[in-house]
C-alpha positions in Angstrom: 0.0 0.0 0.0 1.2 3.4 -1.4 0.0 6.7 0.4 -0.9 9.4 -2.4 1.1 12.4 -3.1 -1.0 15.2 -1.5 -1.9 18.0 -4.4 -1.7 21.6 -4.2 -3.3 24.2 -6.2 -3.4 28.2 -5.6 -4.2 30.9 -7.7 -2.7 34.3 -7.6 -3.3 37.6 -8.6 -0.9 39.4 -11.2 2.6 40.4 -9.7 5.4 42.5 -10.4 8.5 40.6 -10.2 12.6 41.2 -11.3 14.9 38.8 -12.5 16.0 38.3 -8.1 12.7 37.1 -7.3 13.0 34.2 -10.4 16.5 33.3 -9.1 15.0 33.0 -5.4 11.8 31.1 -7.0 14.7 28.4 -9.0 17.0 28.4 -5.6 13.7 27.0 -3.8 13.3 24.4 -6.3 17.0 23.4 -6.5 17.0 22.3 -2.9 13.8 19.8 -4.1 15.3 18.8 -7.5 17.8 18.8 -10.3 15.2 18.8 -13.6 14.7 22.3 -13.4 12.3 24.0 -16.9 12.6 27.5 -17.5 10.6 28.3 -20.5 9.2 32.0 -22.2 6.8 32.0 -24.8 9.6 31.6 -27.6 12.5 29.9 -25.4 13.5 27.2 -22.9 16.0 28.6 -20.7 18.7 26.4 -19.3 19.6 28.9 -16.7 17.9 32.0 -14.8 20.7 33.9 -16.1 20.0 33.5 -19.7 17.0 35.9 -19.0 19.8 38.8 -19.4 20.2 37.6 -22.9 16.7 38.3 -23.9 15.8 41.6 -25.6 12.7 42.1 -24.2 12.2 44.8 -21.1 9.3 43.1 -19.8 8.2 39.2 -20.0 4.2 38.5 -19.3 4.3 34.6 -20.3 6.9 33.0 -17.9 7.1 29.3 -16.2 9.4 27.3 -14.1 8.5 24.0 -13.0 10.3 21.1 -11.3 9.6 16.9 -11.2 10.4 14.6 -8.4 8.5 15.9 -6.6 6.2 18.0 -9.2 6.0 22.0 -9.2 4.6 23.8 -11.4 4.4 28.0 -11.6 2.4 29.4 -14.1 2.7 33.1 -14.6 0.0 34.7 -17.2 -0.7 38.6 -17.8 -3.9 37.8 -15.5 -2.7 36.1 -12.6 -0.3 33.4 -11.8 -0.9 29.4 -11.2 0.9 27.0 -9.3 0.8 23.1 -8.9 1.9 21.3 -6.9 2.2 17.4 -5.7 4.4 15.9 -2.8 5.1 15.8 0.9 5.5 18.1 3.2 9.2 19.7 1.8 6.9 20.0 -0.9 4.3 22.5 1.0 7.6 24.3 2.6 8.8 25.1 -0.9 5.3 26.6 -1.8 4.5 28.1 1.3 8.3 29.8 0.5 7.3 30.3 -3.3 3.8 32.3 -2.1 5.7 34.6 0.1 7.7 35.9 -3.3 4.4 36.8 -4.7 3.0 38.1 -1.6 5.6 40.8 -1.3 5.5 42.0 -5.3 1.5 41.5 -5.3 -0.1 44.6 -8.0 -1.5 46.6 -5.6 -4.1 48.3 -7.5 -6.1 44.7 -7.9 -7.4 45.3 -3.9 -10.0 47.4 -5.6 -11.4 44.9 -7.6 -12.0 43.4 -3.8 -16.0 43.1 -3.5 -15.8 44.5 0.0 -14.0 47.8 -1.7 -17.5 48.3 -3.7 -19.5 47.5 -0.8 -17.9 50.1 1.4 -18.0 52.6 -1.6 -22.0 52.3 -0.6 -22.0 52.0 2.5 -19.4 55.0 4.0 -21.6 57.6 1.8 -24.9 56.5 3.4 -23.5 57.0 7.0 -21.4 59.8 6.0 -25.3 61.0 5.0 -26.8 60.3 8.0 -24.0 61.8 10.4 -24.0 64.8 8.4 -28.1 65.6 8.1 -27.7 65.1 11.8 -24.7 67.0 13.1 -23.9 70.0 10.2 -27.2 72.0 9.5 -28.5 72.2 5.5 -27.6 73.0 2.8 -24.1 72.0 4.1 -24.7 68.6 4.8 -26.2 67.6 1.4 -22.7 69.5 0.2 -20.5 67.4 2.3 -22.9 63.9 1.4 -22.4 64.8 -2.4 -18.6 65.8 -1.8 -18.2 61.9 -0.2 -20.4 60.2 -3.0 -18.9 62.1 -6.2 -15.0 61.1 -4.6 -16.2 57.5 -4.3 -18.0 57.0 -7.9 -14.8 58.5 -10.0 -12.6 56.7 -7.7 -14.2 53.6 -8.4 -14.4 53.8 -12.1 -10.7 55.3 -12.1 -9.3 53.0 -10.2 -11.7 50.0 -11.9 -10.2 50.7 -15.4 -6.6 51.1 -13.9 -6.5 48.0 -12.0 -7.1 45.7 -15.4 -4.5 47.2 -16.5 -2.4 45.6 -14.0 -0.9 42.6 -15.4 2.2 39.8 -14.4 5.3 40.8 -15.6 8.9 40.1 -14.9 11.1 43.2 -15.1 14.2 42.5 -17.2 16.5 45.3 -18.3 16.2 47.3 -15.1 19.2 48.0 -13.5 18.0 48.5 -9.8 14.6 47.9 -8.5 12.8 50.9 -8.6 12.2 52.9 -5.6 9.1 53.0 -3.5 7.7 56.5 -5.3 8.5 54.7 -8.8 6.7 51.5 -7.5 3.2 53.4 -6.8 3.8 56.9 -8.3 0.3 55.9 -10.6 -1.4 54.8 -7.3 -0.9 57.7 -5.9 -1.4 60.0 -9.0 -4.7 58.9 -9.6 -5.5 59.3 -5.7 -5.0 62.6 -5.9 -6.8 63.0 -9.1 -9.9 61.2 -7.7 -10.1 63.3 -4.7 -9.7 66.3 -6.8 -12.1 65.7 -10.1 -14.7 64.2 -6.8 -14.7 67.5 -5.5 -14.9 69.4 -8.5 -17.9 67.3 -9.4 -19.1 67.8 -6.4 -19.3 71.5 -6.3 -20.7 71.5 -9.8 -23.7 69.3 -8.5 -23.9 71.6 -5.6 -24.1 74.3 -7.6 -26.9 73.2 -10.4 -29.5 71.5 -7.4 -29.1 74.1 -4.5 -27.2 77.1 -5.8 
């Protein structure tokens, strides 16, 4: 009698990775196995460092996988896949290979959360309420409208700006960027929601109670 291999499946969203987090990724699975694959869309890499030879700044289609025991990572524009079977080294290696993409997760794609649209109605309505209670009219409706017109553009905004956030691997840069160059957009658009929320805001205000 032969106990099965247990089986491991877990999707991911899309991350941002560099050429050290593939090396780390391949270092994990060397300590498992010696039949490493390393394949792009057009190659199959014998080494991590062959990705320096590619002329490509940016790679969307990438996979590594290993046998003996059996991991496979599957990184598409959308999200990333991985697949597993083995023991418990097995579920150490993973566990290790999840905290990579943990750390370089696309952090725009928390707004595509459910609970991010479900507090986009909710905080207005209370934000309502508190204000038709405590700040007399027409002030209150101002600062209900003010709340509601920042959380609609926000959300379409930030909607159309979070598909744009795909898996990539980073190739030709020289340094990983910097925190500001890492969510520079994120908070660009921030700004611009809070600003083109209250502009819309005051227009509203204007037209209904001016």
């Amino acid at each position: 009698m032969k106990k099965k291999k247990e089986r491991i499946y877990k999707k991911l969203p899309p991350s941002k990775l560099y050429i050290s987090d593939v090396k780390k990724i391949v270092d994990i699975l060397n300590q498992l196995s010696d039949r490493i694959k390393i394949e792009t869309e057009e190659f199959e890499l014998e080494s991590v460092d062959e990705l320096n030879d590619l002329e490509d700044e940016y790679l969307y289609n990438f996979g590594i996988s290993c046998y003996d025991p059996y991991i496979k990572i599957e990184m598409r524009r959308h999200g990333i896949d991985i697949f597993a079977e083995g023991d418990l080294e097995t579920k150490g290696a993973v566990t290790k290979i999840l905290e990579i993409f943990s750390k370089r997760k696309r952090l725009t794609r928390i707004f595509e959360s459910n609970w991010y649209f479900v507090i986009q109605i909710i905080v207005p309505v209370i934000v309502g309420v508190l204000a038709s209670i405590f700040i007399p009219k027409p002030y209150s409706i101002y600062v209900f409208i003010s709340l509601l017109s920042i959380f609609l553009v926000s959300s379409l905004i930030l909607g159309y700006y979070s598909v744009k956030k795909y898996t990539i691997i980073v190739l030709k840069a020289k340094k990983e960027d910097s925190f500001w160059k890492r969510n520079k957009d994120l908070v660009i658009i921030s700004l611009v929601c809070t600003t083109a929320g209250t502009l819309l805001a005051m227009i509203l205000f204007k037209i209904f109670f001016g």
